[in-house]
C-alpha positions in Angstrom: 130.4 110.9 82.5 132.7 110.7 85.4 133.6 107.5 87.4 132.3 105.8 90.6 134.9 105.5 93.0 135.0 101.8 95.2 136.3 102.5 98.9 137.6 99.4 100.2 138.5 98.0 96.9 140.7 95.2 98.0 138.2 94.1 100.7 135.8 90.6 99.9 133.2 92.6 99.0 135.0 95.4 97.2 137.3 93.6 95.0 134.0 91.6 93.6 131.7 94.7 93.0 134.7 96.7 91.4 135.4 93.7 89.3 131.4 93.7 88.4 131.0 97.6 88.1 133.8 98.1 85.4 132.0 95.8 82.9 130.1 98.8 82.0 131.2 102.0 84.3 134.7 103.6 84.2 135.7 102.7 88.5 138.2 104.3 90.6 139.6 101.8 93.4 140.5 103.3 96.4 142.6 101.0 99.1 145.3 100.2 101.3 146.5 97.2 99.1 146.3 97.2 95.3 143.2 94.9 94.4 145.4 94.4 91.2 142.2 94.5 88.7 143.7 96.6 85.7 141.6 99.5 87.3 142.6 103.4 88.3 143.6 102.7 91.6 145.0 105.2 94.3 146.3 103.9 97.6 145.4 104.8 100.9 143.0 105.1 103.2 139.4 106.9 103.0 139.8 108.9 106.4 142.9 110.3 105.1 142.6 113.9 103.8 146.1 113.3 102.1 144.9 109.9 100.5 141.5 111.7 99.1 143.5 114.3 97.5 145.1 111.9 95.0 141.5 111.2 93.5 141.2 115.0 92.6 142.3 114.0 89.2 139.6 111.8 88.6 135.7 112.9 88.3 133.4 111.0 90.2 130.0 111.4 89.6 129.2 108.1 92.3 130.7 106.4 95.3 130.2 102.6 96.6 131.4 103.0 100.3 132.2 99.7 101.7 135.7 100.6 103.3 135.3 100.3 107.5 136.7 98.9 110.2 134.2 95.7 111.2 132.6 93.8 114.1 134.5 93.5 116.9 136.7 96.7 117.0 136.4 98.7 119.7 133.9 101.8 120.6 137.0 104.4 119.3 138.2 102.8 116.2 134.6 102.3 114.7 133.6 106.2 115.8 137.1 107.5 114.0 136.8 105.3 111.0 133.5 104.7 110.2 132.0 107.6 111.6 134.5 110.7 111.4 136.3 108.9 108.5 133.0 109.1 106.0 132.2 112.3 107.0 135.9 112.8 105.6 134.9 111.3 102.7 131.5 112.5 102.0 132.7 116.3 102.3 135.3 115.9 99.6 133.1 114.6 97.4 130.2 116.7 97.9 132.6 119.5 97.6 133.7 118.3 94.6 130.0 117.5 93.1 129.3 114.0 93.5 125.7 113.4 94.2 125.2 110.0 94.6 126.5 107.8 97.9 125.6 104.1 98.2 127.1 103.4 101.9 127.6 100.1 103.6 125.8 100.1 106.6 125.2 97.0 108.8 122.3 95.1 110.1 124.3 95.4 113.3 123.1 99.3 113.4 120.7 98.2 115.3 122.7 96.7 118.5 121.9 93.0 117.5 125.9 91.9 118.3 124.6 92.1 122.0 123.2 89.1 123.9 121.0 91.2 125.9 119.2 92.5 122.3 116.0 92.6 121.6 114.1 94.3 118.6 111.1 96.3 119.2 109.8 94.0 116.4 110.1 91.6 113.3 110.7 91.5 110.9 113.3 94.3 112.0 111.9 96.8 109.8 115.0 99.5 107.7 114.8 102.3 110.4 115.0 100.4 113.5 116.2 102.5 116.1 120.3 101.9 117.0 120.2 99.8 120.9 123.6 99.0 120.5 126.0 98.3 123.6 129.1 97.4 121.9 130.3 100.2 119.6 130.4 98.5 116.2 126.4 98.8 115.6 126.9 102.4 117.3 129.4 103.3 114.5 127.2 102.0 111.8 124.2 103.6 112.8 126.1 107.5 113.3 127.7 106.8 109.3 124.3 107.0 108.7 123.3 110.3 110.6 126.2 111.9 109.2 124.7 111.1 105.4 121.1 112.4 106.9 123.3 115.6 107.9 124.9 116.1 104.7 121.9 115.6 102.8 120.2 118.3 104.8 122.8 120.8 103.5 123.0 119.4 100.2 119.2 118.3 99.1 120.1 117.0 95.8 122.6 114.1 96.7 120.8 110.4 96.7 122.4 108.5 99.7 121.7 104.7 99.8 122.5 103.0 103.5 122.5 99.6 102.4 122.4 97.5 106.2 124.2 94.8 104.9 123.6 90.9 106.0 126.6 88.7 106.6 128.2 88.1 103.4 129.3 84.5 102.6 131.3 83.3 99.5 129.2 81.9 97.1 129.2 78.4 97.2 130.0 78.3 100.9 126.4 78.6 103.2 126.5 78.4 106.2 125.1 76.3 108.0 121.3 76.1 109.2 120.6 76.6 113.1 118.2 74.9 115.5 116.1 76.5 118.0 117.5 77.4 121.3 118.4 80.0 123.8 121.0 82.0 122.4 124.5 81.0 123.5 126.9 83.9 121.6 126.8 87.6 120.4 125.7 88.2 116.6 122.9 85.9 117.4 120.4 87.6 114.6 123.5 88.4 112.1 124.3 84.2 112.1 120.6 83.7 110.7 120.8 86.8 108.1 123.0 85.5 105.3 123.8 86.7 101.7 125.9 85.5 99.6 128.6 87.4 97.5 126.8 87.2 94.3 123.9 88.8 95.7 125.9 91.4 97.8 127.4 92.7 95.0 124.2 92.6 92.8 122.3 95.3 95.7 125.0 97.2 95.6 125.2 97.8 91.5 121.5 98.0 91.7 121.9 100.9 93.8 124.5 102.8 92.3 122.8 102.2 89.0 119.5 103.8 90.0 118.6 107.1 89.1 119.1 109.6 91.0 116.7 110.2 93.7 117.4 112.7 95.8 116.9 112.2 99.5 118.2 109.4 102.8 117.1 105.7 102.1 118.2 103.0 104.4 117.4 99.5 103.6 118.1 96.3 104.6 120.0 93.8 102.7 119.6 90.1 102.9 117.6 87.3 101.6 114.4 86.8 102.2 114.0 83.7 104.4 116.4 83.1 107.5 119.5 80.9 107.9 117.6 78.2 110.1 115.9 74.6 110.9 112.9 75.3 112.9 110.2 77.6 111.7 110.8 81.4 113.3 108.3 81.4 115.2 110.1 78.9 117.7 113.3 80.2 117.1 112.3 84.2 118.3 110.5 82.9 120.9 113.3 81.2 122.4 115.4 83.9 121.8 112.9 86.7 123.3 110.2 84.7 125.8 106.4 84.1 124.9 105.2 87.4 125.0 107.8 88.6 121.9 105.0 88.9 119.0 105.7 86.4 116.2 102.3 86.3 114.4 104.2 87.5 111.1 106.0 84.4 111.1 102.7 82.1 111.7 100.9 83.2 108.9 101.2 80.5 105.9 104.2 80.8 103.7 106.3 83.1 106.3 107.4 80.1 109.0 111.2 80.9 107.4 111.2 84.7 106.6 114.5 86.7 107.4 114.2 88.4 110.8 114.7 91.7 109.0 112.2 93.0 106.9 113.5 93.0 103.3 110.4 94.7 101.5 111.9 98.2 100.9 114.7 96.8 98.8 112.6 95.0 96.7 110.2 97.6 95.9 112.7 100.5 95.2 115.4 98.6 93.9 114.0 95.7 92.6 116.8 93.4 94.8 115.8 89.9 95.8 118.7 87.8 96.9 119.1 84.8 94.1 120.5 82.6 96.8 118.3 80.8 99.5 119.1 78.8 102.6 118.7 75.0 101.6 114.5 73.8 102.7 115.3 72.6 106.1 
């Protein structure tokens, strides 16, 4: 059995889930900086056609893709990296039979960096349509056309786009929010949190998986929202009176995540361990 190969391996979340995946799978890290865990590690970086050629003597049979360029970088470097630089990726390991791609997408795919965003509904549901203005979201969301492409020409690779929540070490929350107009970008993203532990736990649940041939995208965070007031206040603050928030006035829903975290539950079994403090 070959390997699965970590892009991004010295990164927060790709040092951890190496560390956690080699317990019991044989990883390949692949980095700019050594993440110095005893494991195969080639250096360099994953839009380099020069860098992927010093994993062809390794088999990989699996890929956790968490190597990008982040929030905040402009419109070009998200497009070349994120975008052109896993469709790099993707096609050297399809070519050289890997079938199974668990990709770090964003809950920014669907533009909510912007102050002017608004969803078309919540709990954002996995396939929300991209309404991005800023580039980074953008990116995100054309990684994951470019797996829907490849799986078109290639209909027995599994692709995973997890749309990751903001990752927090464990043991560091952030803290709750009140109700109130927004007043910065990433609004939605500072009320989605995960932590670490549970990051890394979605991702080994879905590289773990069988096989299942076919494009999933699916949100990743826990199931109740970084906050103080119930939802329903704080999305109708956020959006006006007419936004619909009858989800979150049903009993037992007053604190749900404002992304809709069903699908990772049901196919992968994931819920996050780690819940905001009761307000």
């Amino acid at each position: 059995m070959g390997a699965i190969l970590v892009t991004g391996a010295s990164g927060f979340i790709g040092r951890a889930l190496a560390e956690a995946l080699s317990k019991n799978h044989a990883v390949v890290c692949l980095s700019r900086t050594n993440p110095k865990l005893g494991l195969p590690f080639v250096k360099g970086d994953f839009q380099s056609y020069e860098a992927l050629q010093a994993l062809n003597k390794h088999e990989i049979d699996a890929v956790c893709h968490l190597a990008a360029v982040t929030g905040g970088c402009s419109e070009r470097d998200g497009i070349l990296v994120n975008v052109e630089g896993t469709r790099l990726l993707m096609r050297y390991l399809m070519d050289r039979g890997c079938r199974k791609f668990v990709m770090a997408s964003s809950i920014a795919a669907v533009g909510m960096q912007s102050l002017k965003f608004r969803p078309l509904k919540a709990p954002i549901p996995d396939e929300h349509p991209c309404l991005d203005r800023d580039g980074y979201g953008l990116s995100k969301y054309l990684m994951e056309e470019v797996t829907r492409y490849y799986q078109r020409q290639n209909e027995d690779i599994d692709v995973v786009n997890l749309r990751l929540a903001s990752i927090y070490p464990d043991g560091q929350p952030r803290p709750l929010r009140a109700a109130g107009p927004k007043t910065g970008m990433w609004a939605e993203g500072g009320i989605t949190q995960m932590s670490l532990s549970d990051a890394v736990r979605a991702f080994t649940l879905a590289a773990e998986a069988p096989r299942k041939p076919g494009v999933r995208v699916m949100n990743a965070a826990a199931p109740k929202a970084w906050v103080k007031d119930p939802m329903a206040k704080v999305l109708r603050a956020w959006y006006g009176d007419g936004f619909d928030v009858s989800h979150y006035e049903q009993p037992g829903h007053e604190f749900d995540s404002v992304y809709d975290v069903g699908r990772i539950e049901d196919e992968l079994g994931f819920v996050a361990r780690v819940l905001p403090p009761a307000p």
